[in-house]
N, C-alpha and C positions, 0 to 999 in steps of 0.2 A: 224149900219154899212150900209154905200148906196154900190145899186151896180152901175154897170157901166153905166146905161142907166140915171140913177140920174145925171150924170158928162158929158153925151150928148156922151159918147163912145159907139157906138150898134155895134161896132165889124167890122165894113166896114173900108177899104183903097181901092186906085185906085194905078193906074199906066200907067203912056202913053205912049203909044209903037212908035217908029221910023214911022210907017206907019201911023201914025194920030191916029190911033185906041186905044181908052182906056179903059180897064179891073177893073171892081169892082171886087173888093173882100170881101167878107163875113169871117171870124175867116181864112183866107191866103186861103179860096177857091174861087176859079173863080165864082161869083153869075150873071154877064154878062159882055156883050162887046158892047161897044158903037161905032159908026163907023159915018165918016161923019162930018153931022149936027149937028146929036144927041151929037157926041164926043166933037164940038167945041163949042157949046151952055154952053155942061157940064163942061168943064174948065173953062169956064169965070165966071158962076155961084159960082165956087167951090175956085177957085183962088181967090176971092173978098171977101168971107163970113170967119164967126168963124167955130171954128172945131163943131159944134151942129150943126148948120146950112148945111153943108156939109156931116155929118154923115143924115141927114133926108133926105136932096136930094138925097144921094145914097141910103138908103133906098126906096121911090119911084119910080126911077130908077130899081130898082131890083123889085119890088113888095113884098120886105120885109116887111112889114108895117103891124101895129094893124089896122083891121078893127072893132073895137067896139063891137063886138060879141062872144070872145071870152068866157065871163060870161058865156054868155046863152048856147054857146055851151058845158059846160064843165057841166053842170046841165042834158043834155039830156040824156034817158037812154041809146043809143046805147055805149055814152062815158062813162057811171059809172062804177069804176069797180066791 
């Protein structure tokens, strides 16, 4: 059985509010709010791509993302339990 990150769902949606401003969301919680540049940048990027594609961007976006050390961290004794 895959789970969802296999299928490029990592649980992010957006939404663009009337004022230009648009709201990531992480599992329906607010994880940031994009305004401006940043906001218009991210529509054109997000509107043009596949849903994988859009789920990573907002993933980076947030700073949601595997930075590659989660291995080693989870080996350290302060994390053992």
């Amino acid at each position: 059985m895959s789970g969802p990150a296999e299928h490029g769902d990592l649980g992010f949606t957006w939404r663009a509010r009337k004022s230009g401003d648009v709201e990531v969301l992480h599992h329906g919680r607010l994880a940031a709010t994009l305004r401006g540049a940043k906001a218009a940048a991210f529509l054109a990027d997000v509107e043009g791509g596949d849903v994988s594609g859009a789920q990573q961007l907002m993933a980076r976006v947030t700073g949601n993302y595997r930075r590659g050390n989660e291995r080693t961290a989870k080996r350290h004794p302060r994390n053992r339990g």
